[in-house]
N, C-alpha and C positions, 0 to 999 in steps of 0.2 A: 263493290260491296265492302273491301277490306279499307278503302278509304273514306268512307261512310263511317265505318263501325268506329276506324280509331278517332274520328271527329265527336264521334260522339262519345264517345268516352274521355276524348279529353274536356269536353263542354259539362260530360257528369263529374269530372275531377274538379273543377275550377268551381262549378255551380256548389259542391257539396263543403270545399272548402271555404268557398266565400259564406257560404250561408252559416258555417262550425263558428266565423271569426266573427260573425254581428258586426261589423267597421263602427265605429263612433270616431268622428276625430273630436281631439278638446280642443275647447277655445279656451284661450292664455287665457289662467287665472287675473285678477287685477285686486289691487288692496284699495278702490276707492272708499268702499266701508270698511276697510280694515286700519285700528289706530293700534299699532305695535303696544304694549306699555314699556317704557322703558325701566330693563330690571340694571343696568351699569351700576345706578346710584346705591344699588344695594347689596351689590357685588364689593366697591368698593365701600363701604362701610361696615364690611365685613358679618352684614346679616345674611349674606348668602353664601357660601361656602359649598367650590366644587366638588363634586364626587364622581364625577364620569370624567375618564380621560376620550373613551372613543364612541362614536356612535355612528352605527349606518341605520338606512330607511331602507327597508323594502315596500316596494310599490307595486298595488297591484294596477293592470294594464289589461287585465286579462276582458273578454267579450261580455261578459256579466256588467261590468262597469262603465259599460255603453248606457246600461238602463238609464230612466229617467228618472228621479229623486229630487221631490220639492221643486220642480221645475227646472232641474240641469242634470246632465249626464252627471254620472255616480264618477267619473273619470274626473270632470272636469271639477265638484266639488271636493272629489280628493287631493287635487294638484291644489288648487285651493289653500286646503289644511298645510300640505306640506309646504306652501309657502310660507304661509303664516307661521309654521312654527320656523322657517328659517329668519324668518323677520323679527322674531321675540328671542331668540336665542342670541345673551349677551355678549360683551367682547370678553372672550376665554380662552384661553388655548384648547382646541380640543382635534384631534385626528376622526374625521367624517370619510361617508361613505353615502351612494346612492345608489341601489338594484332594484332589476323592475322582476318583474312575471307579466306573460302574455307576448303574443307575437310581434317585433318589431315591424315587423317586415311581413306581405301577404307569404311569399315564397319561402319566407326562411323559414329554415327548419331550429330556429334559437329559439328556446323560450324564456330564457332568463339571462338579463346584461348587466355586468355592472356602470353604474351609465358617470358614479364619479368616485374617485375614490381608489383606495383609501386614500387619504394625504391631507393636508394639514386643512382643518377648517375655512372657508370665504363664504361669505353670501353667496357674493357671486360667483364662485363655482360650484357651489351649491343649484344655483338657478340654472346657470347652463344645462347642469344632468339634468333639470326638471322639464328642463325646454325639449330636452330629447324624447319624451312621453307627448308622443300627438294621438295613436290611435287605444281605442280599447277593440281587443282584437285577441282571438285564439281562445285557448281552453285556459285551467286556472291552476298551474303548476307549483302553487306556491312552496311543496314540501321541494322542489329544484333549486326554488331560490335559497330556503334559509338551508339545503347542503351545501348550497356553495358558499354560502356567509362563512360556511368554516373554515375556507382557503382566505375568506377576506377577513377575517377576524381573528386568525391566529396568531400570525406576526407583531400584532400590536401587543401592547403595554398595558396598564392598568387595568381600570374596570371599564366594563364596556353596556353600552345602551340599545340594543335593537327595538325599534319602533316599525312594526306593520302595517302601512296604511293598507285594507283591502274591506270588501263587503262579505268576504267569508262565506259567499254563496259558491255552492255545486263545488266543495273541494274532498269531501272526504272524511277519513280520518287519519291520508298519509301526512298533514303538514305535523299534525299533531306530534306523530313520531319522528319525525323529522327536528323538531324542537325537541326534543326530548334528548335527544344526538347531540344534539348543536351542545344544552345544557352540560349536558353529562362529561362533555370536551372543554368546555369553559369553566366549569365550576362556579365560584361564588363570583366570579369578574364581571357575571352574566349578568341583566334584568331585562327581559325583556317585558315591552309594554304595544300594546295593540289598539286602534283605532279603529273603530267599524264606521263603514260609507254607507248609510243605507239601514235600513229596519228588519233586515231578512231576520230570521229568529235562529235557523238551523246556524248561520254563520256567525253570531251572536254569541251562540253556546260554545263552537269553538274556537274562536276569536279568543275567551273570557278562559277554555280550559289553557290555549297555548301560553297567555300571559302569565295562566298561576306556574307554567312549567317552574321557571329560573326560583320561583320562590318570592321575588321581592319585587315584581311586576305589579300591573294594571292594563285593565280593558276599558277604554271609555270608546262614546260613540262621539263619533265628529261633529256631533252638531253642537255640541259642548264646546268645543276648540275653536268656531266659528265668530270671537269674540274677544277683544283684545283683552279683556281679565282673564277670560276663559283659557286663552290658550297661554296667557303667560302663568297663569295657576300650575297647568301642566308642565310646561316645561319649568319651572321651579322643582318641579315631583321630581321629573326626571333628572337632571341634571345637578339638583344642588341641593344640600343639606337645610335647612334654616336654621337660623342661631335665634333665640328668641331676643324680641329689639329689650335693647337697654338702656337707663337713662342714666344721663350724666349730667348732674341736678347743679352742679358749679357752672357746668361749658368749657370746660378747659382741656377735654378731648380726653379725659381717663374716665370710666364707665363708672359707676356709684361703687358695683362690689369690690372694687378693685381700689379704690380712689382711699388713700389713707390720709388725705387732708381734704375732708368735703369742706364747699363753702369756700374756695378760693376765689377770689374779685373776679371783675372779668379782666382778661386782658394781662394777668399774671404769667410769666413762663412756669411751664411746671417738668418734674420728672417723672419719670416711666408709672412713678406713683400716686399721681396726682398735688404733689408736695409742690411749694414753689422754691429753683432753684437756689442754692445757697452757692453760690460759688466758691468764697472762701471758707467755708466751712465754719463757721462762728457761730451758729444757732441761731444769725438773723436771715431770712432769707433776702436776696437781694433787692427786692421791688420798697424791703421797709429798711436798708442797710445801707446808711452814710456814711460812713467808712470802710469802700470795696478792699479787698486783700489786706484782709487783718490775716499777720502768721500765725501758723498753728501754735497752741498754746496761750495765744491770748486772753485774757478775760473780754469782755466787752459788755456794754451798756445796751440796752432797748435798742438803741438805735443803731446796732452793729459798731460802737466806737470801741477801741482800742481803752479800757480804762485801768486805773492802779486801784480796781478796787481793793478797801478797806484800807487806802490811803487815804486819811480824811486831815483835815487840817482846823487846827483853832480860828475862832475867830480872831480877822487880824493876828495869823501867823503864819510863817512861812515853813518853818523849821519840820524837819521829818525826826520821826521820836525813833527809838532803838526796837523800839516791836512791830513797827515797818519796814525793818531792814528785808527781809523776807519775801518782800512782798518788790522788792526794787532787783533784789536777786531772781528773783523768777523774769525777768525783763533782761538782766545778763542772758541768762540763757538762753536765751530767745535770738539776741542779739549774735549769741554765740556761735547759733546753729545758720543762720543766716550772715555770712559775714560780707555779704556787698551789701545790705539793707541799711540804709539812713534814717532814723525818725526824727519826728520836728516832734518836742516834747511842748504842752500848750495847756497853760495855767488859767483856771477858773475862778471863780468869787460867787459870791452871792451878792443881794443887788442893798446891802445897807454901805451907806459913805456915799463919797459922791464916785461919781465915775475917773477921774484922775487917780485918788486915791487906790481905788480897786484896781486899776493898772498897774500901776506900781507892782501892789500887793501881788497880781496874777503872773509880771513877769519874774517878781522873787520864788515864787512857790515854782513855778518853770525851772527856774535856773538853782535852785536846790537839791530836785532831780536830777540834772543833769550833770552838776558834780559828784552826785553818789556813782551815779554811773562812770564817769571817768576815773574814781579811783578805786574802781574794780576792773578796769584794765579795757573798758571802750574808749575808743580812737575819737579824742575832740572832731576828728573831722564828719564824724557819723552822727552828729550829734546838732541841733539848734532848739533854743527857747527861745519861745515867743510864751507873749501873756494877752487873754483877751478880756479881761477886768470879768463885769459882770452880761456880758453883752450878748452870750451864748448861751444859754441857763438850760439843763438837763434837766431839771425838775422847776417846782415851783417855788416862787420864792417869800411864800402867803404863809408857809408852816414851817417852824423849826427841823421838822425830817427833810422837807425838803430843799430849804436854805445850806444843810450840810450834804447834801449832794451836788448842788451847787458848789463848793467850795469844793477842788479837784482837780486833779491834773489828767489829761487823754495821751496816748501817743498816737501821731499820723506816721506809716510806714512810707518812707519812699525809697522806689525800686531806681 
């Protein structure tokens, strides 16, 4: 009789817990309808800007998510989501986590594991924990799991992300205070955001109270997430700021507001400001400057040249007048502050006479120059004229203004 009774009591043990845990095993989610969107490209181009350093997932596991929903266990459409959001989640540094609720095991007496975590973000260790979720089984202890999230989320660093995936059916209203705990321990680091499996209404309501705990949550229902906008939409919410996009109306990688030389070509270097590079610093930028490393103090022409402006010469003269002298002095100085620099001084015309003539005339206005500079105490050897007649013209040589801009001497510096 006494071996009857405990048969039977252990057949009513086994019968009352098998039937508590509903068994559902999940079959492996698969992304053949799922197209990730890729967010990289917006990451790096600085419209998406991180704000979560950490996030864990709790999962629910529990026998409620055996049920069936839209034609698949409420388990296996939640494994589902949480893939997907691992599949849209960009390349970022971020420190993850995976906990379940519900029973691993028929015998065990655990009802909440952390299955990855904490440690530094992978897919696929991501998937691993996920892989570890086969049955929906047990009761639905979710206020267990997010007390332990507080041993698993104190250690870390910045601000942190909890995400619930669960259907929020037959819990209560311990998780609620349970989050309320967690919040209260974290502070503003917190946001917790919720995901409901399923249409139940009571676990909807607190699904939707636990999200508003942290203050800066959300509650959506998964079937939203089931969608490669949808679920990239979301994890945009959670993890990253948005900058709103900006245009940069030139193309030269400085955004408009920002850009203090709009309209630069294409193909121009530019600086931090949109400006295009001046290297030597003369006011011409380099992409329109013929003459690169003009020294500081230079004068220079449109074209970044080296010139003695207000040096100007007669027609058919060579001779520099005594209210130039000033003007050949500032060229000492120059020369002074620089004293390995050599220039080659280079005599201009305008295009009346024939071109013989104008030679001549270009290499005398040259070599005028550069006797004033020698007997102010430059070294002949730092020193060459050359003359190129009329052959180089700085302006035009159709109008008297610019016929005498044409007549003129440049310096080229050589290092």
């Amino acid at each position: 009789m006494r071996r009857f009774l405990r048969g039977f009591l252990f057949l009513l043990a086994v019968t009352v817990l098998l039937g508590g845990c509903a068994i559902q095993q999940a079959q492996r989610p698969t992304s053949e309808a799922f197209t990730p969107v890729d967010l990289d490209a917006k990451v790096k181009a600085g419209r998406l800007v991180k704000k979560v350093d950490n996030f864990l997932v709790i999962f629910d596991a529990s026998s409620s998510m055996g049920e069936q929903y839209k034609g698949e266990s409420k388990l296996n459409r939640g494994l589902r989501i949480a893939q997907y959001l691992n599949q849209t989640i960009p390349d970022v540094d971020l420190v993850a986590g995976l906990r379940m609720f519900g029973r691993r095991a028929v015998f065990s007496l655990e009802t909440t594991s952390l299955l990855y975590g904490m440690t530094a973000y992978t897919k696929s260790g991501f998937t691993d924990g996920l892989n570890l979720i086969r049955y929906a089984r047990g009761y639905s202890p979710m206020e267990l799991a997010i007390t332990a999230a507080v041993q698993d989320l104190s250690p870390t660093k910045g601000k942190i992300a909890l995400i619930v995936i669960s259907d929020g059916k037959d819990m209560g209203s311990a998780p609620l205070l349970a989050a309320k705990h967690l919040a209260a321990g974290l502070g503003d680091r917190l946001c917790i955001y919720t995901i409901q499996v399923g249409d139940n209404e009571d676990g909807k309501i607190l699904l939707q109270k636990i999200a508003k705990v942290s203050g800066c949550g959300e509650s959506v229902n998964g079937d939203e997430l089931l969608s490669g906008k949808g679920m990239a939409g979301f994890v945009e919410k959670v993890f990253f700021r948005q900058v709103a996009s900006r245009m940069d109306s030139d193309g030269d990688g400085v955004f408009d507001e920002a850009d203090q030389c709009p309209d630069t070509p294409k193909g121009v270097q530019v600086d931090a400001n949109g400006c295009p590079i001046d290297s030597d610093g003369d006011g011409v930028p380099d992409y329109l400057d013929r003459c690169p490393d003009t020294p500081k103090g230079a004068k220079v022409n449109a074209r970044g040249c080296w010139i003695l402006k207000g040096l100007s010469f007669d027609t058919a003269k060579w001779n520099i007048k005594a209210s130039q002298y000033p003007i050949l002095d500032d060229v000492v100085r120059i020369l002074d502050r620089n004293p390995s620099m050599k220039i080659e001084i280079q005599g201009h015309t305008d295009n009346r006479g024939t071109a013989g003539y104008n030679q001549k005339l270009s290499e005398k206005r040259a070599q005028a120059v550069m006797e004033y500079l020698m007997k102010k105490g430059i070294s002949r050897d730092r020193l060459s004229a050359v003359g190129y007649g009329f052959s180089m013209p700085a302006a035009t040589n159709t109008t008297a203004e610019g016929r005498a801009m044409n007549r003129r001497v440049e310096l080229k510096p050589e290092y």
